[in-house]
N, C-alpha and C positions, 0 to 999 in steps of 0.2 A: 475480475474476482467474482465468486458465486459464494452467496449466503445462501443456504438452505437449513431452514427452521423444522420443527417436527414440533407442534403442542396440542393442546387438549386431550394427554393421554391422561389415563386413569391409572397404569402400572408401569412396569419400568421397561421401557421400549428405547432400544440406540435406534444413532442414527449412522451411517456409513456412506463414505463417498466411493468409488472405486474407477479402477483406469479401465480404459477397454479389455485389456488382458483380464480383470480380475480381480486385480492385487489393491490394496488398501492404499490409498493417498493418504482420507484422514477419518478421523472415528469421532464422534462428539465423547465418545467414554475417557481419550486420552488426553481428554482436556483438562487442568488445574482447576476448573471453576465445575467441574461435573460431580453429579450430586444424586445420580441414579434416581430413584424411585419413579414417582410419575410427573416429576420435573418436566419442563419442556427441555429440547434438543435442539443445538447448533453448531451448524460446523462452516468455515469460511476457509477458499480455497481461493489461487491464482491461479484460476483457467491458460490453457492453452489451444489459440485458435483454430481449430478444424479439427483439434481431440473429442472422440467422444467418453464420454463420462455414466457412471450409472450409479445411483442412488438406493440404496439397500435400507427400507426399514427393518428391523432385527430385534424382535423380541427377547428381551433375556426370561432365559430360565423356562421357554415358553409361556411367557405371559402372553394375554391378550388384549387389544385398548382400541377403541378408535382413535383415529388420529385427523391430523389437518396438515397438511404438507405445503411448502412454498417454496421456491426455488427463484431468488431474488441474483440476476447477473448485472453488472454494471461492466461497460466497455468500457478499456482502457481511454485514456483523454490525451490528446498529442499534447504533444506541449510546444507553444505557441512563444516564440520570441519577437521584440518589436510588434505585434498584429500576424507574420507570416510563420505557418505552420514550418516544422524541424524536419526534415527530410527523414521520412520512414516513421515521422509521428512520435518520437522519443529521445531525449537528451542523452550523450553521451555518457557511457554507466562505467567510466571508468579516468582519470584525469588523465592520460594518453588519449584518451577519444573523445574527451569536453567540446562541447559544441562552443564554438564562438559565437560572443555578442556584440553586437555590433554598438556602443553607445555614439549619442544623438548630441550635437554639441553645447547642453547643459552637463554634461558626462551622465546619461540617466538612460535606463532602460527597462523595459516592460517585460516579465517571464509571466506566464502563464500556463502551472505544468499537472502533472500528476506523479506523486512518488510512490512507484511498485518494486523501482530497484534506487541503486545510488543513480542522481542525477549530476553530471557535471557542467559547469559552462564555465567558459572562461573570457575574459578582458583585458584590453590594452588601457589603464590610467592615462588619459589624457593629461592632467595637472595633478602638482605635486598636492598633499590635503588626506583628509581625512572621507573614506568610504563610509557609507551608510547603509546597509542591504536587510532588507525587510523581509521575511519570509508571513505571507498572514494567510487567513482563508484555511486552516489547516480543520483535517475532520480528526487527525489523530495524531501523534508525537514523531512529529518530525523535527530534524537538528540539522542547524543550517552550519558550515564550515567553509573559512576563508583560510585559503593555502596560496603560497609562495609560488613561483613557479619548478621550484624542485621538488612541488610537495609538502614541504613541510609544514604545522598551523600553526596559521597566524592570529587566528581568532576565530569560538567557535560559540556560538548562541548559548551551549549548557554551560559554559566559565563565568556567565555573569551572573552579579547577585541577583539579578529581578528574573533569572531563569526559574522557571516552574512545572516545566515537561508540560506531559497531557499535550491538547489541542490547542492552548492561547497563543 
């Protein structure tokens, strides 16, 4: 993902992401929280590896501003089951292609991922009982869901009362 910021302008200045060809990914003006003047600018995008990209400051209405530009990427994070890394570095994005977990004979296992798409993993219940699955460490509003094997849910983190969305 690439945050790139645009501030200390004096007038109303977009910011714009664009593909190699050209064409507009994303705009900071078609944002909900966009407020034109000489606001600062920001746009967040899901790179694609060996794409190149190009950055368009764009004055409206020809204005003119100094500015400060940053260009802030964060590389994807594999996501780590038990201690060993997911072959190809990412969890199955789909419950036909759930990565299996291997649990450890207390029935207990260790994910350590990153969510850019749906993650799925799945388990064999050792013993009859009650499941406990923790999702923590979160920097933004992720929803954890427990499915049956046909699919269907069976429990999903935003159904209970102490759910609070956001990051907690």
């Amino acid at each position: 993902t690439a945050t790139i910021d645009l501030t200390g302008l004096s007038s109303d200045i977009d910011l714009r992401l664009l593909s190699s060809s050209g064409s507009r990914l994303d705009s900071s003006s078609s944002h909900s929280s966009y407020s034109g003047g000489s606001s600062s600018e920001s746009v967040s995008y899901n790179l694609t590896s060996g794409e190149t990209y190009y950055v368009k400051v764009d004055p409206y209405d020809n204005n003119t501003s100094d500015y400060n530009l940053s260009i802030n990427t964060v590389a994807a994070v594999n996501d780590i089951v038990n201690g060993t890394t997911i072959s190809g570095g990412d969890a199955g994005n789909s419950r036909t292609g759930a990565t299996a977990v291997s649990l450890d004979s207390n029935g207990d296992a260790s994910i350590t991922g990153y969510a850019g798409e749906n993650d799925f993993y799945t388990f064999v219940a050792q013993h009859p009982g009650t499941a406990t699955i923790d999702l923590t460490g979160l920097s933004s509003d992720i929803d954890l869901r427990l499915l049956s094997s046909s699919g269907s849910r069976l429990d999903s983190s935003s159904s209970h009362s102490s759910y609070s969305g956001g990051s907690s």
